[in-house]
Every structure is written in structure tokens, then in C-alpha cells.
VOKOL-391213 format. One record per residue (C-alpha): residue in one letter; residue number from 1; x, y, z. Coordinates in steps of 0.05 Angstrom, whole numbers, plus 32768, in hexadecimal, padded with zeros to 4 digits. Example, Ala and Ser with C-alpha at 12.3 -4.5 7.8 and 13.67 -1.06 7.14 Angstrom:
2
ATOM  gugu  gunu     u     v     w
ATOM     a     1  80F6  7FA6  809C
ATOM     s     2  8111  7FEB  808F
end
This chain:
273
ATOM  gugu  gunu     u     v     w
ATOM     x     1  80EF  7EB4  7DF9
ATOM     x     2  80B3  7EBA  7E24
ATOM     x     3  8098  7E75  7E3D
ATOM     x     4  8046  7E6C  7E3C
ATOM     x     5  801F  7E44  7E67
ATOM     x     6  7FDA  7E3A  7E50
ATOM     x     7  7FA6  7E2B  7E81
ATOM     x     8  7F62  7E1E  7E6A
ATOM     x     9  7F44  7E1C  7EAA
ATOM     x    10  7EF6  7E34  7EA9
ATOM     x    11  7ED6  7E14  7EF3
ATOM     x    12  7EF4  7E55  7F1F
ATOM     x    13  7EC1  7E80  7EF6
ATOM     x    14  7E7D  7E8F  7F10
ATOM     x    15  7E62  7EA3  7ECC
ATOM     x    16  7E2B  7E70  7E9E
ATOM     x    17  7E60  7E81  7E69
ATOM     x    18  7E98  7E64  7E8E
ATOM     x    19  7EAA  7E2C  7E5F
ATOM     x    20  7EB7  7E5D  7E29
ATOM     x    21  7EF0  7E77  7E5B
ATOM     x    22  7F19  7E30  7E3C
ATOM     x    23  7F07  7E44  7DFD
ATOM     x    24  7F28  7E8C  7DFC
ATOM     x    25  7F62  7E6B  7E21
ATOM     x    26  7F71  7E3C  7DE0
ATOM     x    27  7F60  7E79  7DAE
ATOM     x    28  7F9C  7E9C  7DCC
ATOM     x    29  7FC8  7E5E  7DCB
ATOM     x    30  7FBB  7E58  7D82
ATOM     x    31  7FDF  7E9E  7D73
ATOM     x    32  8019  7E8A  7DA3
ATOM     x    33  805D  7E73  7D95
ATOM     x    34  8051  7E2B  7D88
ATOM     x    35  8099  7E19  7DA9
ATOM     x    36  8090  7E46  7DED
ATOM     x    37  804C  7E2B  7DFA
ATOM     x    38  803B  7DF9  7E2B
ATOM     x    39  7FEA  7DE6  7E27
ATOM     x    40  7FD1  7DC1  7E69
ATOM     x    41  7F9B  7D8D  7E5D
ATOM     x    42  7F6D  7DA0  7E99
ATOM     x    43  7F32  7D87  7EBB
ATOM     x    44  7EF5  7D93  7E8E
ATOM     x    45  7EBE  7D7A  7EC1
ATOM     x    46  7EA3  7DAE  7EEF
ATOM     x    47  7EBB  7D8B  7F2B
ATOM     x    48  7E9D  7D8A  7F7B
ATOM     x    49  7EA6  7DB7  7FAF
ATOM     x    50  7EBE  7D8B  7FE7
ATOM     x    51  7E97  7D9D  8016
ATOM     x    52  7EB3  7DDF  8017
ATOM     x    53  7E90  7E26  8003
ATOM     x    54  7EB7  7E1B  7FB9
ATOM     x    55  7E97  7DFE  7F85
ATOM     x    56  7EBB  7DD5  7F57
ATOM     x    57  7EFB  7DCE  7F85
ATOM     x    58  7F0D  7D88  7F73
ATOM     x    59  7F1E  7D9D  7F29
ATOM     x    60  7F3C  7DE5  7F42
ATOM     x    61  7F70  7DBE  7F6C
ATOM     x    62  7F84  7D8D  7F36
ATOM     x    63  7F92  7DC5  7F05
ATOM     x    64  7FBC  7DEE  7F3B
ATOM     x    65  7FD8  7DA8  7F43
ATOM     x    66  7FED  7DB5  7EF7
ATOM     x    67  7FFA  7DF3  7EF7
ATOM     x    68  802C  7DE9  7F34
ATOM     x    69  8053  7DB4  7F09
ATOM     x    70  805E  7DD3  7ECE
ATOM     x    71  807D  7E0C  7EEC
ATOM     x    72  80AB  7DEE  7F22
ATOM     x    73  80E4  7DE5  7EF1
ATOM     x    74  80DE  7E26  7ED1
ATOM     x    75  8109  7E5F  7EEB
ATOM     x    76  80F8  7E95  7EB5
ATOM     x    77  80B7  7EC5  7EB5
ATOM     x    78  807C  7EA1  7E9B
ATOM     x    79  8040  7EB8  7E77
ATOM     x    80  7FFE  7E96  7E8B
ATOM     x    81  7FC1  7E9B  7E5D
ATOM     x    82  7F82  7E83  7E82
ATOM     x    83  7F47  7E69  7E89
ATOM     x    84  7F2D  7E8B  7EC1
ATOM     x    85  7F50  7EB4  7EF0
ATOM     x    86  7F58  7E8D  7F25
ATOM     x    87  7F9A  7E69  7EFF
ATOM     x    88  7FBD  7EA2  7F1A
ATOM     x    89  7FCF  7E8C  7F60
ATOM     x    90  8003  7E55  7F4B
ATOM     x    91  8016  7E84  7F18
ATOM     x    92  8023  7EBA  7F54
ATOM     x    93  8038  7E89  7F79
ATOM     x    94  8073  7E72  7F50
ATOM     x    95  8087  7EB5  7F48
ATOM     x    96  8084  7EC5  7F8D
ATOM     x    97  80B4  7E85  7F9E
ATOM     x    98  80ED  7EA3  7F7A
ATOM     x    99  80FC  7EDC  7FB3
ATOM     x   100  80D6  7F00  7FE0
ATOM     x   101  80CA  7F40  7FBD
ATOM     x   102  8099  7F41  7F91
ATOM     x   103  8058  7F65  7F85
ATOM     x   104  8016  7F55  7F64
ATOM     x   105  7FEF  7F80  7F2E
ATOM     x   106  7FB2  7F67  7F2E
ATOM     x   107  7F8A  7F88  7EEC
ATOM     x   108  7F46  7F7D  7EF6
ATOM     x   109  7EFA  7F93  7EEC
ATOM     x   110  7EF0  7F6F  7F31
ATOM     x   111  7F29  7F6C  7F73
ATOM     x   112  7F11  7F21  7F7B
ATOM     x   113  7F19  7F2C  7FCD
ATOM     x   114  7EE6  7EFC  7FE4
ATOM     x   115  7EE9  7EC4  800D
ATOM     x   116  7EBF  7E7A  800F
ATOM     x   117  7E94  7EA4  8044
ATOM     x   118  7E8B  7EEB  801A
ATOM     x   119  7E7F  7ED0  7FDE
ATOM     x   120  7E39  7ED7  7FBA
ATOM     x   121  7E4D  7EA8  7F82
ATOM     x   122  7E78  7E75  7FA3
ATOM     x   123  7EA7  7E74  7F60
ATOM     x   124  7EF9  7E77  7F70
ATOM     x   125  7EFC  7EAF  7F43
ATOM     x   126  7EDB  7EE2  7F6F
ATOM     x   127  7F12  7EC8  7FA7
ATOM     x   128  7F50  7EC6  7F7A
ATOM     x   129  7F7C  7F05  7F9B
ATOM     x   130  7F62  7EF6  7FE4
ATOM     x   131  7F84  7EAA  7FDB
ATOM     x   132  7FBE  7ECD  7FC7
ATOM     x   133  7FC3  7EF6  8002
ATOM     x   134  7FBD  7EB6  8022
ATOM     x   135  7F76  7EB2  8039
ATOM     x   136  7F45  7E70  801D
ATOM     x   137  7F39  7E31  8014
ATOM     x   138  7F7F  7E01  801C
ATOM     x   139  7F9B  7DF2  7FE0
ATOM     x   140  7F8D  7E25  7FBA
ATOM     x   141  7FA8  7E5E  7FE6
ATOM     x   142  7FED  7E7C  7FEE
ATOM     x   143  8018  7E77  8033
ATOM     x   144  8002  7EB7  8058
ATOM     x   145  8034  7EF7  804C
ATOM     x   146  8051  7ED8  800F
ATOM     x   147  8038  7F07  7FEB
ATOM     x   148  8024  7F3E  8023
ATOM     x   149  7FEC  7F70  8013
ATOM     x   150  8013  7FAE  8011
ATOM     x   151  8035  7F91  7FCF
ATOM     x   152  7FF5  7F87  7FAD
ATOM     x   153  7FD7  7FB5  7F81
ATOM     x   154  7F92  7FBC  7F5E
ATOM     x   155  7F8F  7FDC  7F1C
ATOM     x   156  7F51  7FF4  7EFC
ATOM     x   157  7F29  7FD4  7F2C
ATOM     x   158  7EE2  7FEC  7F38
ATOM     x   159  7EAF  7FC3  7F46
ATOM     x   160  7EAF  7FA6  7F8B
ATOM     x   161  7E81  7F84  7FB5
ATOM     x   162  7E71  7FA2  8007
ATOM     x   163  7EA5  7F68  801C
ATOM     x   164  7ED1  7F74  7FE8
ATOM     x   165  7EE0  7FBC  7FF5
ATOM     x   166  7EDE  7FB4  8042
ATOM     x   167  7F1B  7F7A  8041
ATOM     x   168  7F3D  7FB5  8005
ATOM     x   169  7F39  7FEC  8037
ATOM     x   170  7F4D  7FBD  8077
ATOM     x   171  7F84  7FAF  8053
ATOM     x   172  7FA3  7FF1  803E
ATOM     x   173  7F9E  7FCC  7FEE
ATOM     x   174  7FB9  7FFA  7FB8
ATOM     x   175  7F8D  800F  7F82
ATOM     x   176  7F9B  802E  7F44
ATOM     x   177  7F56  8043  7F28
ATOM     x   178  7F43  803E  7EE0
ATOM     x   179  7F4C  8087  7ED3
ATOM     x   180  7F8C  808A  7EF2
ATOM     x   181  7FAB  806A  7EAC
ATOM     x   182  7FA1  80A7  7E7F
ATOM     x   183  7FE8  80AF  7EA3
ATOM     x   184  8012  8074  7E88
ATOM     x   185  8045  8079  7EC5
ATOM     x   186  800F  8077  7EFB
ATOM     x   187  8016  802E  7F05
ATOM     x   188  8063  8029  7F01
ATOM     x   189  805B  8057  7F3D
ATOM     x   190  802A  8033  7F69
ATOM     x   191  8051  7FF6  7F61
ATOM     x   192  8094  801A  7F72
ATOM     x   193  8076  8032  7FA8
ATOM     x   194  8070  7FE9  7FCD
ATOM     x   195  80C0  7FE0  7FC7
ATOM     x   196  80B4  7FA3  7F9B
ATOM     x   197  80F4  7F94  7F75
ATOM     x   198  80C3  7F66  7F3D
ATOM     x   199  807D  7F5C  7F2F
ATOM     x   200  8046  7F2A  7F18
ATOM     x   201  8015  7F4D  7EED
ATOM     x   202  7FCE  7F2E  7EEA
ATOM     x   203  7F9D  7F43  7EB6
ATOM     x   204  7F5E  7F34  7EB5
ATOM     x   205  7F43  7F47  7E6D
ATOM     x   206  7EFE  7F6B  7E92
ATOM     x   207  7F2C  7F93  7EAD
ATOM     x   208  7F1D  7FB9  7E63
ATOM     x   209  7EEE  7FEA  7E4C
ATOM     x   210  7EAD  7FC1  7E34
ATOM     x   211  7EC0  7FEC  7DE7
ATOM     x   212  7F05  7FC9  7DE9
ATOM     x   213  7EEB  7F7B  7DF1
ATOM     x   214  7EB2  7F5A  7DE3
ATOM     x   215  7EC8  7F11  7E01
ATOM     x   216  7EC1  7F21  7E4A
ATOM     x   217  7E95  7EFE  7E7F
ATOM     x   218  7E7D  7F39  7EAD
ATOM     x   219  7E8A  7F73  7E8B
ATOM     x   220  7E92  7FB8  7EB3
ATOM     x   221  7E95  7FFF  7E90
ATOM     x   222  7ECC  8035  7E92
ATOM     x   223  7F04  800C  7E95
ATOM     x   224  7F48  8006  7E6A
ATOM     x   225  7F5B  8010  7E26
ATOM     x   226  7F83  7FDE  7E07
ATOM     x   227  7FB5  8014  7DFF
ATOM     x   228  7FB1  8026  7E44
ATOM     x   229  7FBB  7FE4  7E5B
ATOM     x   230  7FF7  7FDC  7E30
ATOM     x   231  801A  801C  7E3C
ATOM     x   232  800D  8013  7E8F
ATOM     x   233  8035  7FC5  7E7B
ATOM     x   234  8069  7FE7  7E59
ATOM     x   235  8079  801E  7E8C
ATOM     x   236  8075  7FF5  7EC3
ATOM     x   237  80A7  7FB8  7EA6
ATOM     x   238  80D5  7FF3  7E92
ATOM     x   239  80D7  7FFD  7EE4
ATOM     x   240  80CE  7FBE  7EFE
ATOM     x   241  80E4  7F79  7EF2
ATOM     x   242  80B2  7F47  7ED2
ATOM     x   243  80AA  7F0A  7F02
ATOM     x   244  806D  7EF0  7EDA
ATOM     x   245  802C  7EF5  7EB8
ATOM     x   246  7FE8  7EE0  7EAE
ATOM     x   247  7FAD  7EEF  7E84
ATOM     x   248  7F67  7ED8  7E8E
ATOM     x   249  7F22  7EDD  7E79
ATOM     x   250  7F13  7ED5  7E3C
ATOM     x   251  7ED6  7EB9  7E21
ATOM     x   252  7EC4  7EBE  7DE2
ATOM     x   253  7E7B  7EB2  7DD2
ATOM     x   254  7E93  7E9F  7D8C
ATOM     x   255  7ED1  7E82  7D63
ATOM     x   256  7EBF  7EBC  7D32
ATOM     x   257  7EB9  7EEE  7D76
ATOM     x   258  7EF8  7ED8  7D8F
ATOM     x   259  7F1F  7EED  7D55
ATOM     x   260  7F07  7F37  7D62
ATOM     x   261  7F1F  7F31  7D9C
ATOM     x   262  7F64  7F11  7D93
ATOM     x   263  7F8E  7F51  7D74
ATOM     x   264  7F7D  7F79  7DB5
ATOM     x   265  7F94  7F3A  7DE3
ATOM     x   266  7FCE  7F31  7DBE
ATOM     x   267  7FEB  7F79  7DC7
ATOM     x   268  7FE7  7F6C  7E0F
ATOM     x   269  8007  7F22  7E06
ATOM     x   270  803D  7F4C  7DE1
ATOM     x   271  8048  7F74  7E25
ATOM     x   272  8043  7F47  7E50
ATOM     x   273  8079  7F22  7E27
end
């Protein structure tokens, strides 16, 4: 059975909806396995930026702090429901820690490729990928070529910033565009094509078409079908070993909005799991 790790983490998000982000987080957990899921109790206050160019980094690092514990004993592939994106890292980090092959999907509206110094918003979850890739503020950031970027790959991505696309081109990133998912198989492919022998899958639910989900904090058109999004999953785990999870961002503006919602999130909890 698939083991969930709920993370209700909302200060990595830039948006003046971010607090719903904890709320979507415990609307999923209520349609989850009762006996598979783990909830963290995480910091709800906003947190300071320690005199670094990220705000609320006191209560970011004491949830990674959290994060980071209750996956150390686990050895299985765990599904993370955020919160905010930015729970991915220790996610991707545990993952990573298990052998030295494995790739990232990173499903997404938004490549989240800034740094402390690029960003307009100063919110973690416009950094989230480049701390993987090991660039950012301590703590928070993976060990440099852990996960290198020729192993990373950016589906249905398409709204960058200037700095954004400049570090995705420096850095030879994969993308598989939006479109590209009218073929099932395309992302099986790309990821095949990095030698990966497993692979993290983060989605990010923006990474949707606006018609497919309502509960989203920045919104971007012509993106994914649910079904697209499920069959891409599906061929891809048929290829390539599961390592791990997440899924993130979802913020309901209402308890009655968030069950509209929750049948579309919970095909893709179904395969991711």
C-alpha cells in the first residue's frame, strides 16, 4: 500500500490565497486511506526571513525539518500531498538518497528556476526546482549534482519569467510542452532519454487547463487535461520505476469549491499511487 505524507505547508507560496494552500492539503487527506496517512502538524505562523532574500524561512526550515524525519525510516515510494510546492525538495531529496539515478518530472504551470536574487516575489515557491538542482538558500537546497540537470524534466511548463528561461536554456533543461501530451508516450520518452533507471514525479495542480480546476493560485491557460495528466503517469510508471511523488497546490476558495475539485485530484492521487 502506498504511504501518504501530508504536508500542509502554505508560507513557500507567494499568492494572498496562500493559506488556503493548508486547506486543500487537509481536503485531500480526508479522502485518503486513514491507515497509510501520516498528517504533519506544521508551522502556521508566517515566519521571518533571516535576513536572507526568503521570506518566511524560519517556518520553511522547521517543516523541511519535518518533512526530513518522517521520511528517514521509510524505504518505500511515498506520496506527498502539499501545501505549497516547495515540500517537494525533502520529498526529492529522499528519493534521491536511495541511489544515484533518478530523475525529476516536474509538472508545472511555472519551472520555479529562480533564485533569492531573480525573484520578483521573494516566495520559495518560485525557487523550488533551482534548490533542487542545488542552487539557494542553505537548508533548504539539495547537495549540488544530486540530482544533475540533465535528469530533470519540465512538463507542461509555459510560463516563465526572462531569468527563468535564461537559467532553462543555460542548462540544456528538458521540456515537454503542454501540447506535446495529446501523445500519451511523449513523456515516457523524454524521461528515458536521461538514462534514469526511476523517477520522482512532481505535480503541481496549475500545471492544468484553467477548465479542468478551479482551486488553483495562478492560473495559466492551455495546459493539461486531467486525462492527459493521468495517461502521461500511467505510461511513464509502466517505463520507469516510481521513486516518489508529490502533489501541490491546491487551494480551494471554498469547502463547497473544494469538493469540485476533489474527483479530478483524486484520479491523479490514484496514479500517482
Amino acid at each position: 500500500m502506498t504511504r501518504f505524507l501530508v504536508v500542509p505547508q502554505w508560507q513557500g507560496s507567494p499568492s494572498a490565497r496562500a493559506m488556503r494552500l493548508g486547506d486543500g492539503a487537509h481536503a485531500i487527506a480526508d479522502d485518503l486511506p486513514r491507515s497509510a496517512t501520516t498528517v504533519l502538524d506544521v508551522p502556521s505562523e508566517a515566519g521571518e526571513s533571516l535576513g536572507t532574500g526568503l521570506h518566511r524561512l524560519s517556518a520553511l526550515l522547521r517543516t523541511r525539518a519535518l518533512v526530513d524525519e518522517a521520511l528517514a525510516p521509510l524505504t518505500e515510494p511515498v506520496l506527498l500531498v502539499g501545501g505549497d510546492c516547495g515540500v517537494s525538495v525533502g520529498a526529492v531529496a529522499h528519493a534521491a538518497a536511495q541511489g544515484n539515478d533518478l530523475a525529476v518530472v516536474w509538472f508545472d504551470a511555472h519551472p520555479d528556476l529562480h533564485s533569492p536574487e531573480t525573484s520578483p516575489s521573494g516566495a520559495f515557491g518560485g525557487m523550488v526546482l533551482r534548490a533542487i538542482l542545488g542552487e539557494g538558500v542553505r537548508g533548504l537546497t539539495l547537495e549540488p549534482g544530486l540530482v544533475p540537470p540533465s535528469r530533470v524534466v519540465l512538463a507542461g511548463t509555459r510560463s516563465f519569467d526572462d531569468a527563468e528561461q535564461e537559467y532553462a536554456a543555460a542548462h540544456a533543461l528538458t521540456a515537454v510542452a503542454a501540447d506535446a501530451f495529446a501523445e500519451a508516450g511523449s513523456l515516457a520518452g523524454a524521461v528515458r532519454a536521461t538514462g534514469a533507471g526511476r523517477v520522482f514525479v512532481h505535480v503541481d495542480l496549475d500545471v492544468l487547463d484553467p477548465s479542468e480546476i478551479s482551486g488553483v493560485t495562478s492560473a495559466q491557460p492551455f495546459g493539461l487535461t486531467v486525462a492527459q495528466l493521468v495517461a502521461a503517469i500511467g505510461a511513464l510508471r509502466a517505463e520507469v520505476p516510481l521513486a516518489g511523488a508529490a502533489i501541490t497546490g491546491f487551494s480551494p476558495s471554498t469547502p463547497a469549491a473544494a469538493i469540485d475539485d476533489l474527483g479530478a485530484i483524486l484520479r491523479i492521487v490514484g496514479a500517482l499511487a
